[in-house]
N, C-alpha and C positions, 0 to 999 in steps of 0.2 A: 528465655532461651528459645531461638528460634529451630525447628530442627525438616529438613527435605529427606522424606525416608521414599525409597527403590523396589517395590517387591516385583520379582518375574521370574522366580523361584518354579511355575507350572505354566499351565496354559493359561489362567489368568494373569493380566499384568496391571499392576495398580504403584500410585503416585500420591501421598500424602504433606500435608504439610503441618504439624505440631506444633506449639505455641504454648511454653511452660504448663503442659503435661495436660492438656486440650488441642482436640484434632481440629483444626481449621476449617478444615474442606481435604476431599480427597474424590479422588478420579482413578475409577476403574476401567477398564477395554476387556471384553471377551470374544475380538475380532478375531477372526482367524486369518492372520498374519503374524508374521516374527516379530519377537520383541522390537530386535533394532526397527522396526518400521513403527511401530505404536508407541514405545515408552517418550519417545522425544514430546511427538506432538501431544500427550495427556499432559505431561509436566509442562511443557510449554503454557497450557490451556490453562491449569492449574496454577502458574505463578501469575500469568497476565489475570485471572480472574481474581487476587489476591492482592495485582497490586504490589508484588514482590518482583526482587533478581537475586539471581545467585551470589549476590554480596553480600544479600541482608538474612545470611543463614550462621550459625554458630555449631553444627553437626549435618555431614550428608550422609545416612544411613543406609543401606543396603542389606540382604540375604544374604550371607556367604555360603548355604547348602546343610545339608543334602538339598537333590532337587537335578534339575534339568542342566547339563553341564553348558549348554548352550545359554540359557536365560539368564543361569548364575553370570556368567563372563560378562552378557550384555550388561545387566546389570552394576554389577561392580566396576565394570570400566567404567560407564557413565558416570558413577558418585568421585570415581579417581580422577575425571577428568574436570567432572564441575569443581571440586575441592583442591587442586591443584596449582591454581592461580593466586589463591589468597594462603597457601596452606592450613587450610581449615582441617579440623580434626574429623575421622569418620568413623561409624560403627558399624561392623559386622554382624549382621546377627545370627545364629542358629537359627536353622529354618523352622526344625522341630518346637523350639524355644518357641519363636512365633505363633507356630500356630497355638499350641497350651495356652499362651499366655492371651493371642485375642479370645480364648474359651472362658478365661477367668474373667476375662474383663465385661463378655456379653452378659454371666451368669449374676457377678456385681449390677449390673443394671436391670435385669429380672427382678432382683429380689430387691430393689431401692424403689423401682416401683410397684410393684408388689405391696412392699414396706413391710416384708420377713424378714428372718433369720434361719438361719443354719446351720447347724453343729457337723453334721451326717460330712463326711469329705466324697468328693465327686472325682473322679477319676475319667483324668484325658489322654487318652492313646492318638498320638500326631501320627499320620499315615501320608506318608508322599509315594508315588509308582515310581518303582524303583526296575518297572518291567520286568519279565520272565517271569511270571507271578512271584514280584518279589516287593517288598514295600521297606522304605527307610521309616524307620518306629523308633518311638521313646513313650514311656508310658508316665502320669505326672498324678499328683495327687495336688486337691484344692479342698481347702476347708471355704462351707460356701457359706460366710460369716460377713455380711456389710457391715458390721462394725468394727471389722479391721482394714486398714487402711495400704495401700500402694506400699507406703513406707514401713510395715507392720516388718518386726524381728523375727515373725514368729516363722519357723521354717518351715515348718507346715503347712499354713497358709498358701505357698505355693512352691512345691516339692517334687525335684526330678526322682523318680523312683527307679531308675532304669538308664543304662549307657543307650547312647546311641548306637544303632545296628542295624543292619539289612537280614531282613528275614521272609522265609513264605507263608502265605495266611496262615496256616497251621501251626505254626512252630509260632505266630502272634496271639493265638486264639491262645495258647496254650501258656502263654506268657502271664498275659491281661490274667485267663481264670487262677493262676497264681498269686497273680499281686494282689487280687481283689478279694479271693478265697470265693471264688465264682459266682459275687454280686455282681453281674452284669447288668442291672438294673441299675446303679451306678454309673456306668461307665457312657463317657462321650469319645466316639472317632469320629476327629476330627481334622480337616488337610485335604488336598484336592485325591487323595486315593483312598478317602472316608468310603463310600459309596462304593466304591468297587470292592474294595473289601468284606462290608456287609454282604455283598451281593454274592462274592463267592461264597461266605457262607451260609447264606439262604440256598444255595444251591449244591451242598453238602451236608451232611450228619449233623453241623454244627445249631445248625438254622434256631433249633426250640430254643438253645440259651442263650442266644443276643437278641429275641424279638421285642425286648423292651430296652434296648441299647437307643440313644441319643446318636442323631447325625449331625456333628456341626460343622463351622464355616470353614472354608479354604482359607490359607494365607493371605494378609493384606496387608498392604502398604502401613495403614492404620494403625493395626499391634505392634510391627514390625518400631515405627516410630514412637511408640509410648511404652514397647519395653524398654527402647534406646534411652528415651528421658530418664528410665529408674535407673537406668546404669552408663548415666553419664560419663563419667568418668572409666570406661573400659573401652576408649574411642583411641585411635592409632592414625599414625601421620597416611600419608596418601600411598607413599610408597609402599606401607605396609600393611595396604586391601591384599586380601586373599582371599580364595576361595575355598570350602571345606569339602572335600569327596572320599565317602568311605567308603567307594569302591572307584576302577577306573574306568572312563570314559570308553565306548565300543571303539575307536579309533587306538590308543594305547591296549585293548586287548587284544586288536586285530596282529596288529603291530608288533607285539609279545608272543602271539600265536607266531607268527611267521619265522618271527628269530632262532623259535623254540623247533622249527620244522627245517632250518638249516643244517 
């Protein structure tokens, strides 16, 4: 199963290509331009350097959100468009989803070469800027155990602890010392508004109890296509890419403001 996954979910934008649950090659851009100007030509680069066309895929995967309402759309049209001619089947993914799950997958390859084990569960809070000091968060639990496998029952292994939601550091700070029973020593934020996050709270009260917190990766195309592979089968025809926004677009609130000032 061959699968072409889409991330442009932030200001990075990256292009993968997956091959029965091994990443190919993958191309990332942190040019500062808009998606629609960069995603084309990285995938572009990325099939011609592989040798591939958009015929020889069997899943076009994308981010469906939270995240940038802008890069989501770019995104997702692109995989509705490439997938549309053959009606290849696509997946959506949770952005949140993403990011946790490239954290399970780095810490898997830590401890393989390493050649540990782990019982202790690690704990990933997905942070995307949600602006207005506001962050979309889900908080995940990973047992960090390489002798369990991608395909492992065990629900724990890797375990959403928390709905999706938009909240302000505080009200996340207060979340995490909850779920964790305030082993922040534990815990990885992880997502392109990891770092902003810390940073507010190194610059508030908070600072002493996350100063042994973990900063990990942004979204990428990568995870995005190898969570796709473990849930192959939760893929949807072309016409029914959508996008996911738990809150709405500044355009719809402006637009709601105004009605509401009628």
């Amino acid at each position: 199963m061959r699968i072409l996954s889409i991330e442009c979910s932030a200001e990075a934008a990256s292009a993968a290509v997956i091959e029965n649950g091994l990443v190919l090659k993958e191309n990332i851009t942190l040019e500062k331009r808009t998606h629609s100007e960069t995603l084309l030509p990285i995938t572009d680069s990325l099939l011609k350097d592989l040798n591939l066309s958009l015929d020889d895929f069997d899943i076009f995967a994308a981010s469906k959100g939270p995240g940038s309402f802008t890069g989501l759309r770019i995104g997702l049209s692109l995989i509705k468009g490439f997938a549309f001619k053959n009606n290849t089947p696509c997946f959506c993914g949770n952005t949140l989803d993403v990011i946790a799950y490239g954290e399970k997958l780095r810490l898997e390859k830590e401890l393989n070469t390493k050649k540990e084990n782990s019982s202790k569960p690690v704990y990933v809070v997905s942070l995307i800027d949600a602006r207005v000091n506001r962050f979309y968060t889900a908080v995940y639990k990973i047992l960090n155990n390489s002798e369990n496998s991608d395909n492992s029952d065990n629900s724990d292994f890797f375990e959403k602890l928390t709905d999706d939601s938009v909240l302000p550091f505080e009200e996340i700070f207060n979340l995490v010392k909850t779920v964790t029973d305030g082993d922040f020593g534990s815990v990885i934020f992880a997502g392109d508004g990891a770092r902003q996050f810390v940073l507010k709270c190194n610059e508030s009260s908070l600072n002493a109890n996350i100063k042994s917190t973990q900063i990990g990766d942004v979204q990428k195309a990568s995870a995005l296509g190898l969570l796709c592979y473990k849930n192959k089968t939760q893929t949807v025809t072309p016409n029914a890419v959508a996008g996911y926004y738990l809150i709405k677009s500044q355009a719809e609130r402006e637009r709601l403001k105004k009605l509401n000032e009628k």
